[in-house]
Backbone as JSON, one array per atom type, in Angstrom:
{
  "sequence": "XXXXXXXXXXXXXXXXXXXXXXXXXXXXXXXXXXXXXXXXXXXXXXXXXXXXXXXXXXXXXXXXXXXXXXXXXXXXXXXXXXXXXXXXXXXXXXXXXXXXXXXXXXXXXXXXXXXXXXXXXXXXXXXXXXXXXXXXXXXXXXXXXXXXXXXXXXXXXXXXXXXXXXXXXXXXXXXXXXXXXXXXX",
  "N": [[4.86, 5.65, 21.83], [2.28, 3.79, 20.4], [0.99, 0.59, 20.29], [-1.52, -0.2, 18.89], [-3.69, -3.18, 19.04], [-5.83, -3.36, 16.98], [-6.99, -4.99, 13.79], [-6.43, -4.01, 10.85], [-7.51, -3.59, 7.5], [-7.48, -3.4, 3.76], [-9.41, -1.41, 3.26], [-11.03, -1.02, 5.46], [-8.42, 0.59, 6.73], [-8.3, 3.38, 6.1], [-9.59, 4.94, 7.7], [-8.63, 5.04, 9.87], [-6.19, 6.82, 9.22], [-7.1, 8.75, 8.45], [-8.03, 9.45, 11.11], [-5.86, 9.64, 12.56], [-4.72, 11.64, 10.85], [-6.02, 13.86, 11.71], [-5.05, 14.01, 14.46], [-1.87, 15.2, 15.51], [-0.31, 13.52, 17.3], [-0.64, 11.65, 17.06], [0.61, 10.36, 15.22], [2.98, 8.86, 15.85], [2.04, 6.33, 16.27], [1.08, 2.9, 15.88], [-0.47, 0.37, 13.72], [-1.88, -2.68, 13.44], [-2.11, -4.32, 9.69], [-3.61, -6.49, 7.9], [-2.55, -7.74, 4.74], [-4.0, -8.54, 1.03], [-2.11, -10.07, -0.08], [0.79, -12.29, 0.17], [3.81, -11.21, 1.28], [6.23, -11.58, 2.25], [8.44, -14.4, 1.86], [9.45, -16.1, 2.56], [7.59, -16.87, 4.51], [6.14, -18.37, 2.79], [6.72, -21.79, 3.31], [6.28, -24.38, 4.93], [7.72, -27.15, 7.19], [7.76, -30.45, 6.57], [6.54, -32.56, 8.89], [7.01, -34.61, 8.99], [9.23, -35.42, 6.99], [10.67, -33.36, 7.23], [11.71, -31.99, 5.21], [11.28, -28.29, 3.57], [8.11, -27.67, 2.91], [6.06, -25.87, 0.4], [3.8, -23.92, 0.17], [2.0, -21.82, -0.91], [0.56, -18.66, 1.07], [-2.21, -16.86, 1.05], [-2.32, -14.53, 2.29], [-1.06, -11.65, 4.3], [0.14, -10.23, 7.74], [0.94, -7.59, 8.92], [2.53, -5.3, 10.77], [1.68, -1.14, 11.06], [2.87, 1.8, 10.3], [0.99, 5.34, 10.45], [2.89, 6.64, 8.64], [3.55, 4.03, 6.09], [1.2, 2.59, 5.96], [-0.44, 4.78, 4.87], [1.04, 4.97, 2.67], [0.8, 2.58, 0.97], [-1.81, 2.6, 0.63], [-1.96, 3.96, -1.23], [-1.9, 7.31, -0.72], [-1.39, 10.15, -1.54], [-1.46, 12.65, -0.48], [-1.87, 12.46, 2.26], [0.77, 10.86, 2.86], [2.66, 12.9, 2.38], [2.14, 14.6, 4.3], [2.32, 13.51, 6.86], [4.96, 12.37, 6.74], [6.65, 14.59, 7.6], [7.16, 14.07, 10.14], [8.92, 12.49, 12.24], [9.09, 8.79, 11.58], [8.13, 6.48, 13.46], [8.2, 3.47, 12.33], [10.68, 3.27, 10.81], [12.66, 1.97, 12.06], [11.87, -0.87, 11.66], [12.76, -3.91, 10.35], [11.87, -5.23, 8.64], [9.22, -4.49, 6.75], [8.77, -1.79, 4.81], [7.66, 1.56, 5.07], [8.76, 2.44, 2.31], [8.8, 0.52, 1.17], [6.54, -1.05, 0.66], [5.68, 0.98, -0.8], [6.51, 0.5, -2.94], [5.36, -1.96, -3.4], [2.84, -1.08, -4.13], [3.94, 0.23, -6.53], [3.14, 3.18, -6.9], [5.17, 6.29, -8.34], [5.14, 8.55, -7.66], [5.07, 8.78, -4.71], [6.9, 7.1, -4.47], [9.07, 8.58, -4.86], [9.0, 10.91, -3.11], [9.34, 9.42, -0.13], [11.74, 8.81, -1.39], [12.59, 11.08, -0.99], [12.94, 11.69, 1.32], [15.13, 10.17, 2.29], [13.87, 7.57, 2.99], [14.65, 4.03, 4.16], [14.46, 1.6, 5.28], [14.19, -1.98, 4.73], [16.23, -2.92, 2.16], [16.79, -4.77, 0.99], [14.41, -6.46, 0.9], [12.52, -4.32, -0.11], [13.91, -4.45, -2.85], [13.45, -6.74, -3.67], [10.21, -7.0, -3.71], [10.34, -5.41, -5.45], [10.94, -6.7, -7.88], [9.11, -9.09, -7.68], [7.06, -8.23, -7.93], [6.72, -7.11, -10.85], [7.98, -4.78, -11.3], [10.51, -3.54, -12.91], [11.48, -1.22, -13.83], [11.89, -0.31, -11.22], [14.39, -1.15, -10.68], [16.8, -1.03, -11.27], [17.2, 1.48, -10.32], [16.96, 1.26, -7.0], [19.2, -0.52, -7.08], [21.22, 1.38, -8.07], [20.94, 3.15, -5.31], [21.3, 1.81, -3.73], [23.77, 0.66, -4.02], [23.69, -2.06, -4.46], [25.22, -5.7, -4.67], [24.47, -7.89, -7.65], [24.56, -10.61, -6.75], [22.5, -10.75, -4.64], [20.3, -12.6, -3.28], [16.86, -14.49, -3.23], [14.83, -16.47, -1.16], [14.5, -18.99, -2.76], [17.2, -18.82, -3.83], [17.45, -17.04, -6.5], [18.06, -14.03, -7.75], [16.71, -10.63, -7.7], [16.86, -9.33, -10.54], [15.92, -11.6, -11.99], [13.54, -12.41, -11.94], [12.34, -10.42, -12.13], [12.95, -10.8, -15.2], [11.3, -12.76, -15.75], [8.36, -11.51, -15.32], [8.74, -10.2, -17.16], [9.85, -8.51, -20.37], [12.35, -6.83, -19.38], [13.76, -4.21, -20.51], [16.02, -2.48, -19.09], [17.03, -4.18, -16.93], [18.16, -5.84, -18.41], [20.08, -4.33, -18.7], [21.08, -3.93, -16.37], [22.45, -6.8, -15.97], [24.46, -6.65, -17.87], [25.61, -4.4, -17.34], [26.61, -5.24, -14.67], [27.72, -8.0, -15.99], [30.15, -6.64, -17.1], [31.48, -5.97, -15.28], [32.65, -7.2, -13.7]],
  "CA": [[4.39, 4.96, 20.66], [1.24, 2.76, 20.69], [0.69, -0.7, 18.85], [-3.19, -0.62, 18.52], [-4.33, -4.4, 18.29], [-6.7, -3.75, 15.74], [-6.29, -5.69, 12.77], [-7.17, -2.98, 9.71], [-7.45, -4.75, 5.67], [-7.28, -2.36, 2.77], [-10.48, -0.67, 3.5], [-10.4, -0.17, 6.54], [-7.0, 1.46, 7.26], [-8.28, 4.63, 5.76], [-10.33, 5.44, 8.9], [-7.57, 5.18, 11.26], [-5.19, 7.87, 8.81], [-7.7, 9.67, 8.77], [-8.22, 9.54, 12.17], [-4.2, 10.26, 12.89], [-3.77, 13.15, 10.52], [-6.46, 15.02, 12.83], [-4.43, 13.97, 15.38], [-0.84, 15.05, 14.76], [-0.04, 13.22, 18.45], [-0.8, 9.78, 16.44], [1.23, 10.43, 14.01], [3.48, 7.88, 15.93], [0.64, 5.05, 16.65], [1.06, 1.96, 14.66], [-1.4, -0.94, 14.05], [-1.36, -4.44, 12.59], [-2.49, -4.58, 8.47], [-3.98, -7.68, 7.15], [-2.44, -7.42, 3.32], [-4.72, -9.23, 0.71], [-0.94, -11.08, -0.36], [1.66, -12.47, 1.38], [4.97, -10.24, 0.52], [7.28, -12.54, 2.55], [8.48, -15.28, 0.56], [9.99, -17.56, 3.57], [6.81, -17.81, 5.06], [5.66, -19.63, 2.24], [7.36, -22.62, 3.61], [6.05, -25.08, 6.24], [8.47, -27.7, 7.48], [6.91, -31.3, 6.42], [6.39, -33.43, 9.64], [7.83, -37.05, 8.36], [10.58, -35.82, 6.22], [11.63, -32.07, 7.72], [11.65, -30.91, 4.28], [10.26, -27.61, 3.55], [6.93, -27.56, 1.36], [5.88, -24.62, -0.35], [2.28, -23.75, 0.65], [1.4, -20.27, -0.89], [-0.11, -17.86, 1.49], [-2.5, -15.68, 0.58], [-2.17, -13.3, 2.75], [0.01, -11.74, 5.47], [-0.37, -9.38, 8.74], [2.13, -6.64, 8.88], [2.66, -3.92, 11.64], [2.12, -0.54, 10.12], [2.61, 3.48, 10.83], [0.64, 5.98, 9.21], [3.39, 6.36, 6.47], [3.68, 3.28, 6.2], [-0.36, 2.43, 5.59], [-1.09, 5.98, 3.47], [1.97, 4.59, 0.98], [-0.11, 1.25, 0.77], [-3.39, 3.1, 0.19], [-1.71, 5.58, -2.35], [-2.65, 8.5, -0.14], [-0.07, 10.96, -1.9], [-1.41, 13.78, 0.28], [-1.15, 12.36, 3.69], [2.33, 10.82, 2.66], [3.44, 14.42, 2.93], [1.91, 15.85, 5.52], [2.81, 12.2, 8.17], [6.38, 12.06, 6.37], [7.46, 15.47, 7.82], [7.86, 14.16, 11.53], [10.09, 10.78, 12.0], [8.29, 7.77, 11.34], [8.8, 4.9, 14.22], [8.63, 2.6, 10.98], [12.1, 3.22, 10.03], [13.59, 0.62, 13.18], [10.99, -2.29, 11.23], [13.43, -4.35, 8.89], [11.24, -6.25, 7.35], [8.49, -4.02, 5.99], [9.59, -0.25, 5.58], [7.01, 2.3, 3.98], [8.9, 2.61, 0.79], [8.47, -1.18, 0.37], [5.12, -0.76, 0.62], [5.12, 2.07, -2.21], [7.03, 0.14, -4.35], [4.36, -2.99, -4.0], [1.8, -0.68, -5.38], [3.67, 0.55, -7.67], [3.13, 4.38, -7.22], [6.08, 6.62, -8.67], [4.95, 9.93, -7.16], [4.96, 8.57, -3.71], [8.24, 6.48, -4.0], [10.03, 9.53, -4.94], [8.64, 11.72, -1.99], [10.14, 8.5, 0.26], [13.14, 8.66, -1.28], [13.52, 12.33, -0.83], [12.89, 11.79, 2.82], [15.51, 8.99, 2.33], [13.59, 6.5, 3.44], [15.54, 2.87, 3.18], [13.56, 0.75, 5.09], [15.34, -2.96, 4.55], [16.57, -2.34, 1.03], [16.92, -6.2, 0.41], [13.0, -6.74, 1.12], [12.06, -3.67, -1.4], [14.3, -4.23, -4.57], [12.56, -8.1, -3.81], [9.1, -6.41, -3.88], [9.87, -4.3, -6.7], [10.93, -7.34, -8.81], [8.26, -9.82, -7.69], [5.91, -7.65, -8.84], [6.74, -6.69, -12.19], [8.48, -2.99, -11.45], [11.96, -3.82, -13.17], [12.05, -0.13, -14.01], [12.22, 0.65, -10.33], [15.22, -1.98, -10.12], [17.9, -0.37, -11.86], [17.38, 2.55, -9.21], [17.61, 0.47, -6.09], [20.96, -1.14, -7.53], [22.34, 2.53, -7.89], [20.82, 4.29, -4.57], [21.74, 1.02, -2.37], [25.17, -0.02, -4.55], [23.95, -3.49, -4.06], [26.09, -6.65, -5.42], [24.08, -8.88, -8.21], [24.17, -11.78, -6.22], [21.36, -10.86, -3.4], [19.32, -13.76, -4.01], [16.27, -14.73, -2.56], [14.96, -18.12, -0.8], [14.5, -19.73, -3.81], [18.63, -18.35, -4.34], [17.08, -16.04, -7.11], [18.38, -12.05, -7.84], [15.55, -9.89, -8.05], [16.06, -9.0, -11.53], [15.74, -12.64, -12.99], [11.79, -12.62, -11.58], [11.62, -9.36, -13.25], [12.68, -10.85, -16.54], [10.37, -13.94, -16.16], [7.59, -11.06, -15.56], [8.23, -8.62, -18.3], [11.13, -8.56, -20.94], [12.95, -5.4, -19.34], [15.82, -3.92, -21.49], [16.46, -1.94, -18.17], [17.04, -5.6, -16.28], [19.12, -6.66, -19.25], [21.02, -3.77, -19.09], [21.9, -4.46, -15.08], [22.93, -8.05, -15.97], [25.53, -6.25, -19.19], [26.68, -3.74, -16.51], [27.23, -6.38, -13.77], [29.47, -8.73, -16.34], [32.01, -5.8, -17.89], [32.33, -4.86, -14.49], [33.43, -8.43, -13.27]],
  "C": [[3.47, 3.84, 21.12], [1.1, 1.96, 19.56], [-0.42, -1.06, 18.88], [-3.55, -2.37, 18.15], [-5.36, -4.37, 17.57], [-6.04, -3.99, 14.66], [-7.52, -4.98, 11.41], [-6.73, -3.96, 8.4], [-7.53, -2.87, 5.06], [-8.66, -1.31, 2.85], [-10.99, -0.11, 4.35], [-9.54, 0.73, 7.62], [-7.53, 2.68, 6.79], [-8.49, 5.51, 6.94], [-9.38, 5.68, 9.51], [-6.55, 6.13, 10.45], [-5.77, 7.97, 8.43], [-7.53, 10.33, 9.57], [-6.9, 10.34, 12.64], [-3.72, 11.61, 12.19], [-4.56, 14.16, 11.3], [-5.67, 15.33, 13.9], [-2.38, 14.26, 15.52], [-0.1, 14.08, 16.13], [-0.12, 11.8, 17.99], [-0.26, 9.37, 15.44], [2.63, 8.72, 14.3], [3.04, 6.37, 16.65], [1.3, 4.36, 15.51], [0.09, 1.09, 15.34], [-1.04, -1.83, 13.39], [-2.05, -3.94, 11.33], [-2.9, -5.64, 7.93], [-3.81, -7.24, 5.39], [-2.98, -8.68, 2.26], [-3.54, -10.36, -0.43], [0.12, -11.21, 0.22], [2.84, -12.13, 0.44], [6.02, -10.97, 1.29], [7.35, -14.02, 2.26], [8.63, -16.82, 1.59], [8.29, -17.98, 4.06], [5.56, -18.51, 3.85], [6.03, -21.06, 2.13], [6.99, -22.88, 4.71], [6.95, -26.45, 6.14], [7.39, -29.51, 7.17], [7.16, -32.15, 7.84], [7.54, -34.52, 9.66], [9.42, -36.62, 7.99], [11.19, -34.62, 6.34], [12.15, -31.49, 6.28], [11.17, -30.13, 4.75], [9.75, -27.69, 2.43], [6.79, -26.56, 1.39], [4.28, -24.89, -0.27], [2.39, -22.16, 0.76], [0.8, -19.44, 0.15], [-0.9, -16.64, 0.66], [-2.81, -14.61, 0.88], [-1.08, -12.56, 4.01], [-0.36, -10.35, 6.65], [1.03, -8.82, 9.21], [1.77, -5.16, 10.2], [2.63, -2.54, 10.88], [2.18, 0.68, 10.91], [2.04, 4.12, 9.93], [1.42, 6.39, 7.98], [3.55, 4.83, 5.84], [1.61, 2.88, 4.93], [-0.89, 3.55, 4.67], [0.63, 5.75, 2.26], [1.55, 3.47, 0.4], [-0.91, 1.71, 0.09], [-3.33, 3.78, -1.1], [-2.13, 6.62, -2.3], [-1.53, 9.75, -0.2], [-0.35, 12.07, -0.53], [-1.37, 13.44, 1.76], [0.25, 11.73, 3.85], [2.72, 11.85, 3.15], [3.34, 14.85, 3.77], [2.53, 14.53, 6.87], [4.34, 12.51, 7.81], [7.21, 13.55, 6.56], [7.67, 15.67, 9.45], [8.43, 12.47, 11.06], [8.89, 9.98, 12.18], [8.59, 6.28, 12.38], [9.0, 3.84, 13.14], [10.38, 1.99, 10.69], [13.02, 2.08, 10.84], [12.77, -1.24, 12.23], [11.85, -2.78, 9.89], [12.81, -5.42, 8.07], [10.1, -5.52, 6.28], [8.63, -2.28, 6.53], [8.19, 0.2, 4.62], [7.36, 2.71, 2.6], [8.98, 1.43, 0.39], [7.24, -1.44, 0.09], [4.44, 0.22, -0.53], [5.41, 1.33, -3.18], [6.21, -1.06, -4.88], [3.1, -2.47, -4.63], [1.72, 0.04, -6.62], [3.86, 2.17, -7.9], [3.99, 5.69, -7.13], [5.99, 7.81, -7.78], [5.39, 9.82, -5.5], [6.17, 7.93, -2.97], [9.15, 7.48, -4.22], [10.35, 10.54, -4.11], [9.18, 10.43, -1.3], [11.32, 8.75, -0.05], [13.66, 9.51, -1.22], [13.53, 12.9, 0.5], [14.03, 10.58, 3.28], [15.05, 7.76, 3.13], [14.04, 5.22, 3.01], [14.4, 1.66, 3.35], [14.69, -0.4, 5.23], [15.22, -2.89, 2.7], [16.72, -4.09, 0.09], [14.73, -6.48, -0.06], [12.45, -6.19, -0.23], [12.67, -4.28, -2.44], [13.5, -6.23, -4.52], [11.28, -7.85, -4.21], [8.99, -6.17, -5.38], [9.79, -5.29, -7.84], [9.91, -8.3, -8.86], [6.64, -8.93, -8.23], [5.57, -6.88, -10.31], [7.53, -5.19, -12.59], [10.1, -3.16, -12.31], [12.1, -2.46, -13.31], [12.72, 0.57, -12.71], [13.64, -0.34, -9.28], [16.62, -1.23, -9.78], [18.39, 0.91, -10.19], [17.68, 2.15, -7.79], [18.87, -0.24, -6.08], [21.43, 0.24, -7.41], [22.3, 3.13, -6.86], [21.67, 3.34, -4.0], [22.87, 0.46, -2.56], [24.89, -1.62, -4.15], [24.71, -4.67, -5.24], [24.86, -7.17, -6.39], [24.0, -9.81, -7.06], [23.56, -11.78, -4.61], [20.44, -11.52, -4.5], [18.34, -14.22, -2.47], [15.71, -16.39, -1.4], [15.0, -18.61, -1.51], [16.33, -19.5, -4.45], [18.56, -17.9, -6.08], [17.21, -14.68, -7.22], [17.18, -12.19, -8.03], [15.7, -9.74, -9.78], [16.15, -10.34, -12.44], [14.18, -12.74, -12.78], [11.7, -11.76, -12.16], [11.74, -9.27, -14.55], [11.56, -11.88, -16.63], [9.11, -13.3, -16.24], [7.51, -10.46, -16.69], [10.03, -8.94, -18.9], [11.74, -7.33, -21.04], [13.91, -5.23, -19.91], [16.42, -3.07, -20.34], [17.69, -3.39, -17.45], [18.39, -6.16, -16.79], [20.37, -5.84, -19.12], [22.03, -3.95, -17.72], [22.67, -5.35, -15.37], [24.34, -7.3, -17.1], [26.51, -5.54, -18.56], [27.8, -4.75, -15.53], [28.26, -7.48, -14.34], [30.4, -7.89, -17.02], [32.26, -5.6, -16.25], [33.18, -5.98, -13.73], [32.95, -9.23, -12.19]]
}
């Protein structure tokens, strides 16, 4: 396995999976990603000098290691998804950014379902964070039932995922987690 120091952005990653599905021998190459938002939440936090607080200083962007499934679930490249996602993916050891966290930040259903029928987990905390910071509450519900997780995974801010996904969108899915989660105790 090779970690290419080139540093690919959304426009240029195509080239290189491209490049790898000619190659099925590169299938386990990874490179760095420059993503045009920063999907980890801690490092929006720098330590203040004087008073060792931490401040909150947005990033707006972040640089992520990727493998071709990984980078064609970014791109929304349904058809090389399939054809990369039928040898093992070095990816799967990376707990901070898995290729189905990466589907679920853009969103695209077709692609997270092929993932999840390759069970891809990935870190399962990271995604159902993803899915809610970005407005997916529909694809919450489903991460609570594949990964049996508790309600109270909370983020740095000590926030569940699906309270960001009611402050985005007024899910009756969301609501219905929170109705399950108090009969059940």
């Amino acid at each position: 396995m090779s970690l290419e120091r080139f540093e690919f952005d959304r426009t240029s990653i195509s080239a290189w999976i491209k490049w790898v599905l000619s190659d099925p021998k590169g299938y386990s190459s990874q490179c760095f990603m420059k993503l045009d938002q920063n999907i980890f939440p801690f490092n929006n936090f720098e330590v203040d000098s004087f008073t060792r607080a931490p401040v909150f200083k947005p990033r707006q962007s972040c640089l992520i290691y990727v493998t071709p499934l990984s980078a064609a679930a970014y791109l929304r490249d349904e058809e090389a998804v399939k054809r990369v996602s039928k040898s093992p993916d070095p990816h799967e050891s990376n707990e901070r950014i898995s290729p189905l966290s990466l589907a679920y930040l853009e969103g695209l259903s077709s692609i997270i379902q092929l993932l999840a029928k390759r069970n891809e987990t990935g870190n399962p905390l990271n995604t159902v964070h993803i899915a809610a910071r970005t407005g997916q509450g529909h694809y919450i519900c489903h991460l609570y039932q594949k990964f049996r997780f508790k309600q109270g995974i909370n983020d740095v801010d000590s926030v569940p995922p699906a309270i960001h996904a009611l402050y985005l969108d007024d899910d009756e899915q969301i609501k219905e987690i929170f109705f399950r989660a108090s009969r059940s105790g």
